[in-house]
C-alpha positions in Angstrom: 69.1 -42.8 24.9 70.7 -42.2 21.3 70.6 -38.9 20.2 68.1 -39.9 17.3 64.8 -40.6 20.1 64.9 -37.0 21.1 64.5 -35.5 18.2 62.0 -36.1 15.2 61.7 -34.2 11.8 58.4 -31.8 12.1 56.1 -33.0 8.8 52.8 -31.0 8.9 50.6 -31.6 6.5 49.5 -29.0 3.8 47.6 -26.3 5.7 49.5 -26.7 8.9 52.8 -25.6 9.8 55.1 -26.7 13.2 55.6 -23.8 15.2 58.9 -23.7 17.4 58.3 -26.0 20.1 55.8 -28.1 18.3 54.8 -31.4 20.1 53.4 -33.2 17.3 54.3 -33.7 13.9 50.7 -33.1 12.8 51.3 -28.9 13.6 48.6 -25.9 13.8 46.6 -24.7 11.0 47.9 -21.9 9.1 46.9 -18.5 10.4 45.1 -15.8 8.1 46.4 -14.0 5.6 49.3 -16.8 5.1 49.2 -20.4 3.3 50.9 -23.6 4.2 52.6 -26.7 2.0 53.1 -28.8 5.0 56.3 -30.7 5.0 58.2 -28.9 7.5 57.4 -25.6 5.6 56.8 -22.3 7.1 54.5 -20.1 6.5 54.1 -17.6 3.7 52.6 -14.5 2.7 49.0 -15.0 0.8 49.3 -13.6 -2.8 45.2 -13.5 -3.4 43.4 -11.6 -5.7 40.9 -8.7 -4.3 37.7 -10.5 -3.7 39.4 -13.4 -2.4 41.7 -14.2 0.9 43.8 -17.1 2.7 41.5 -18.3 5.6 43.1 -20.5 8.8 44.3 -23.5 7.2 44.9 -22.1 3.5 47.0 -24.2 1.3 47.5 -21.9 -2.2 48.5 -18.3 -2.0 45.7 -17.5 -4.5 43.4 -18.2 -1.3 39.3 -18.7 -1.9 36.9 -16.3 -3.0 35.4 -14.2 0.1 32.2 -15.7 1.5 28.8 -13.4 1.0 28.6 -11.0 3.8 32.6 -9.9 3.8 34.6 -8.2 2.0 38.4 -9.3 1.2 40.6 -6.8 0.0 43.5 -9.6 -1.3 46.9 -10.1 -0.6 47.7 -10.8 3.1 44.3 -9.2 4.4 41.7 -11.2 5.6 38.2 -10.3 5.6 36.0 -8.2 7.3 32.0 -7.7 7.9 30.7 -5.8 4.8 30.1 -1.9 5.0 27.2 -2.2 2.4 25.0 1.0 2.3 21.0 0.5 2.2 20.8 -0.5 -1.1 23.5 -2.4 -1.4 24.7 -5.9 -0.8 28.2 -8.1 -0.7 27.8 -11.3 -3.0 30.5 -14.3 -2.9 34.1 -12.7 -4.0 33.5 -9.1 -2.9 36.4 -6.5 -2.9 34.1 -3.8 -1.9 30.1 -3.7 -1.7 27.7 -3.7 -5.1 24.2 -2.6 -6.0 21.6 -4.8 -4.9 20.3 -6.8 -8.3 17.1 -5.5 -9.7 13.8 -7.4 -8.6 15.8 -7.5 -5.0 16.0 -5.1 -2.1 18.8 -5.1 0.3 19.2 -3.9 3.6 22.7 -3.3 3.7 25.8 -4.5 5.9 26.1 -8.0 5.9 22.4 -9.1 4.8 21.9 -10.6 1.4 19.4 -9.5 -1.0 15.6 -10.5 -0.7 12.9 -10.9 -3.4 10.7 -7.4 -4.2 7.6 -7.0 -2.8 6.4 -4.2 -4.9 2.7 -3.6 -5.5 1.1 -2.8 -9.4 2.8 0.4 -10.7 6.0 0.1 -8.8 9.5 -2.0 -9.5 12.6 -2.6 -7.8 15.7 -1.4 -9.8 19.1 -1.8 -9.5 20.4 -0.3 -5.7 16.8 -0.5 -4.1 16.6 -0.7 -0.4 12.9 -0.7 0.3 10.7 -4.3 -0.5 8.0 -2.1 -1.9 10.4 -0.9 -4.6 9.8 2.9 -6.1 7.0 4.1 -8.5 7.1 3.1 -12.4 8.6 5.8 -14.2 6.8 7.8 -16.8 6.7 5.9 -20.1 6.9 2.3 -18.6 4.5 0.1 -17.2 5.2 -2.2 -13.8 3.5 -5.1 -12.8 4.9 -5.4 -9.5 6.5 -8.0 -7.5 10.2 -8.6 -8.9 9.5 -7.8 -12.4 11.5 -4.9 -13.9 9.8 -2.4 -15.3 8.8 -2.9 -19.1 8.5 -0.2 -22.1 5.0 1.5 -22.7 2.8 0.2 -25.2 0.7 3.1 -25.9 -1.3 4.3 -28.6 -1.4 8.2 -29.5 -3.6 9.9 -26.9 -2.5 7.8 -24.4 0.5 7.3 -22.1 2.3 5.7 -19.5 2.2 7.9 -16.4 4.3 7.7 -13.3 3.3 4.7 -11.2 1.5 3.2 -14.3 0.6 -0.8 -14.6 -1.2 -1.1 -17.4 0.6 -1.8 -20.7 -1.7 0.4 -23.0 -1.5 3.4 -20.3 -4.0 6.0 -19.8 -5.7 8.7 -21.6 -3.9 11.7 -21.8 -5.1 14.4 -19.3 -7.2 18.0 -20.5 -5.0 20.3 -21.7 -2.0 18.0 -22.5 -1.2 15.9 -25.6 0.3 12.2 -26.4 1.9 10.6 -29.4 1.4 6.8 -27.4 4.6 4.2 -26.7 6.9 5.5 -24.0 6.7 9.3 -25.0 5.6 11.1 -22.1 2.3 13.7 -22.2 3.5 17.1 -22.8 1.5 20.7 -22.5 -0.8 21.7 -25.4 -0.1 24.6 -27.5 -3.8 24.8 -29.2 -4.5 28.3 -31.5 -7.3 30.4 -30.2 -10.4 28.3 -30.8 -9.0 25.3 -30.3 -8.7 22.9 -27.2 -6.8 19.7 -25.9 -9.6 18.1 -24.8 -8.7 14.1 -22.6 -6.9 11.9 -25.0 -5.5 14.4 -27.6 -3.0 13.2 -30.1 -1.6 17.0 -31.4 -0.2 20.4 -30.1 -2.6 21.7 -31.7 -6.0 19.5 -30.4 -9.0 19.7 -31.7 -11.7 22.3 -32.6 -13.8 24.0 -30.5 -17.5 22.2 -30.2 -20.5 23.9 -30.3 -21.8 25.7 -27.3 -18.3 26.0 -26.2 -15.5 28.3 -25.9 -11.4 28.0 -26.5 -9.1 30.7 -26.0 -6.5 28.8 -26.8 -2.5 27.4 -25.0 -3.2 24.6 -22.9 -6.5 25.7 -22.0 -9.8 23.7 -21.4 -13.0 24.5 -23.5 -15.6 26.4 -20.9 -19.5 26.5 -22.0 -20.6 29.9 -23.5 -23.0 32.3 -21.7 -23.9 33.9 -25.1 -27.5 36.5 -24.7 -30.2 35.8 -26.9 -29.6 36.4 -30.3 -25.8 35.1 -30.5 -24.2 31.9 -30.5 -20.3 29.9 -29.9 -20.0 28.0 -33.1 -17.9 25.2 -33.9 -14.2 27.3 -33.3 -15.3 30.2 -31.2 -13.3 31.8 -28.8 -15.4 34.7 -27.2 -17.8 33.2 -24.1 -20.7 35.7 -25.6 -20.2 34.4 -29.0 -21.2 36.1 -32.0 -24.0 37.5 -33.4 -26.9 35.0 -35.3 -26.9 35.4 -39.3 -30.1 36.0 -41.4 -32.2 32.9 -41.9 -31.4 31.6 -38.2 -32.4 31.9 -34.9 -30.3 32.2 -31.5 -31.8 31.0 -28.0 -28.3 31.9 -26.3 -26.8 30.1 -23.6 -24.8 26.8 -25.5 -27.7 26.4 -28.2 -26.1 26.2 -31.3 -28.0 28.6 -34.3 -30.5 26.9 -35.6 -32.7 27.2 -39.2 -35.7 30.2 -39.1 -39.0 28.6 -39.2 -40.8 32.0 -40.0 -44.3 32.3 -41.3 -45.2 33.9 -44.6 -44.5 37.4 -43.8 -42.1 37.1 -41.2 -38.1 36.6 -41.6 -35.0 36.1 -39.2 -32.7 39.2 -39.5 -29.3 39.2 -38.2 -29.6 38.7 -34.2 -32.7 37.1 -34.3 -33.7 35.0 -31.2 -37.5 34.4 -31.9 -37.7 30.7 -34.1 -40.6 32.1 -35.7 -38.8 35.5 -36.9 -40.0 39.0 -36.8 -42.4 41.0 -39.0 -41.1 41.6 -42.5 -40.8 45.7 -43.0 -42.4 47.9 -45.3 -41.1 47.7 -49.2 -39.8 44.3 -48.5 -41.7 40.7 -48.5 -40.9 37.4 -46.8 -41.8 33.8 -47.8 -40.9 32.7 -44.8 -39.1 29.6 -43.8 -35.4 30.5 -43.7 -35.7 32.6 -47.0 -34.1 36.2 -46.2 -36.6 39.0 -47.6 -36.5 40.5 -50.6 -37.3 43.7 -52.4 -40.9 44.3 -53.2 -41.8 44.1 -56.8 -45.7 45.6 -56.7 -46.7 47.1 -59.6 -48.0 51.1 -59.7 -51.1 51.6 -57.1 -49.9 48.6 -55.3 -46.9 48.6 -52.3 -45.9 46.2 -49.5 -46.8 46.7 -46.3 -45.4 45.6 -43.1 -45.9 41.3 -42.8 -46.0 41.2 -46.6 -45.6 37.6 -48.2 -45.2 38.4 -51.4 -44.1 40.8 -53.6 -47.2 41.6 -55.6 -48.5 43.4 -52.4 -52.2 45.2 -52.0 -53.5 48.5 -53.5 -52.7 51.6 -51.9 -55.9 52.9 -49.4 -58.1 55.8 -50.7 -55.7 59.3 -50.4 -52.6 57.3 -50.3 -50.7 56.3 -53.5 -47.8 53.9 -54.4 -45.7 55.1 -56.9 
């Protein structure tokens, strides 16, 4: 046979490559981490980018982006099963693993992200591994599912607490204070007689009420245990409160002090817990009401006994005299 039948010139198309010993001009596909331009070529190192690789049968040294689940670490490498933490995912073109995208959750290794299944008051951010995502921080508001969380809307008094899902928040707790949006509640510094009651807008809150006591910091107003006689006004600080002024009465307790209703000839001293008063003393009178008593003004042979209404008073009795 001529010399020309035994032999024929090896043509591979792009992708393939003939070996030594090939048996048909068609070749093999071009092993990883190498590319092929057919045509009798050999083989030759992959230049590709991180991210990207030269599979079997490559045809350009810049290779194709790694598929989702790998990682490719360029050049001649191939790829390999992604090392992805909880939390973390490989996408299409991966060097190395990333953080799962927010509104997703990801498993790790080679599994691709799923949709958030977080309930009211919780989110998925960026890098979350669980589908029930992670309470909403303080200051924000979440409405669950894959929503991100969004910035609290809150007016003073009110915040945004951990875990919130309401845009407006909640009112802020006893003994704290809130300016409203995304500020968080922080701890009262009140004056003695003062209070942070629920909802307070200032360090300082708000006064004492009546029937109450405040001693002040962060505290929380407690009900008075005042005796007969005394009173917790509007600012008091003492539980036993203080003592009743002239032309009131005192029932103790949480009653607030309240205007004497005294009879002609009776009045409401200091400390006074009777509503009708007591018995005006000698050398005074009392109109009653919540007048105070006053000096008697009787003239010469006349004086004011004890219960006197007015000031004229009544003549002196026989061996007695009023000067």
């Amino acid at each position: 046979f001529p010399y020309t039948t035994l032999f024929r010139s090896l043509q591979g198309p792009p992708g393939k490559y003939c070996p030594k010993s090939s048996q048909t001009d068609q070749g093999v596909l071009c092993p990883v981490g190498k590319f092929c331009t057919g045509a009798g070529n050999l083989p030759q190192a992959c230049t590709a980018a991180p991210g990207n690789y030269c599979q079997k049968g490559s045809t350009s040294p810049a290779g194709i982006p790694c598929p989702e689940g790998l990682v490719c670490k360029g050049g001649s490498a191939g790829s390999t099963d992604c090392p992805a933490a909880p939390g973390n995912y490989c996408p299409e073109g991966s060097e190395a693993p990333e953080p799962c995208p927010q509104g997703q959750y990801c498993d790790g290794g080679s599994d691709q992200p799923d949709d958030c299944e977080s309930p009211a008051g919780s989110y998925c951010p960026v890098g979350t591994s669980e589908p029930t995502g992670e309470a909403c921080p303080v200051g924000s508001f979440c409405v669950g599912g894959t929503a991100d969380k969004a910035a609290c809307t809150a007016e003073a008094g009110s915040y945004c607490p951990e875990g919130g899902s309401a845009p407006g928040g909640t009112r802020c707790p006893v003994g704290l204070f809130c300016t409203g949006a995304e500020a968080a509640a922080e701890e009262c510094s009140c004056p003695a007689g003062n209070y942070c009651g629920k909802g307070s807008k200032v360090a300082e809150g708000d006064t004492c009420k009546v029937g109450f006591a405040c001693e002040g910091g962060s505290a929380d107003a407690v009900p008075c245990t005042c005796e007969p006689g005394y009173f917790c006004g509007p600012g008091s600080d003492d539980v036993n409160g203080t003592i009743c002024v002239e032309g009131t009465f005192c029932l103790g307790g949480q009653e607030n002090a309240a205007p004497c209703a005294a009879v002609p000839g009776k009045h409401c001293p200091d400390g006074t817990s009777e509503k009708t008063g007591v018995s005006c003393p000698p050398g005074k009178f009392c109109p009653g009401g919540d007048t105070p008593m006053e000096a008697c003004t009787a003239e010469p042979g006349f004086f004011c006994a004890k219960g006197s209404a007015t000031g004229a008073g009544v003549p002196s009795q026989p061996g007695y005299f009023a000067p």
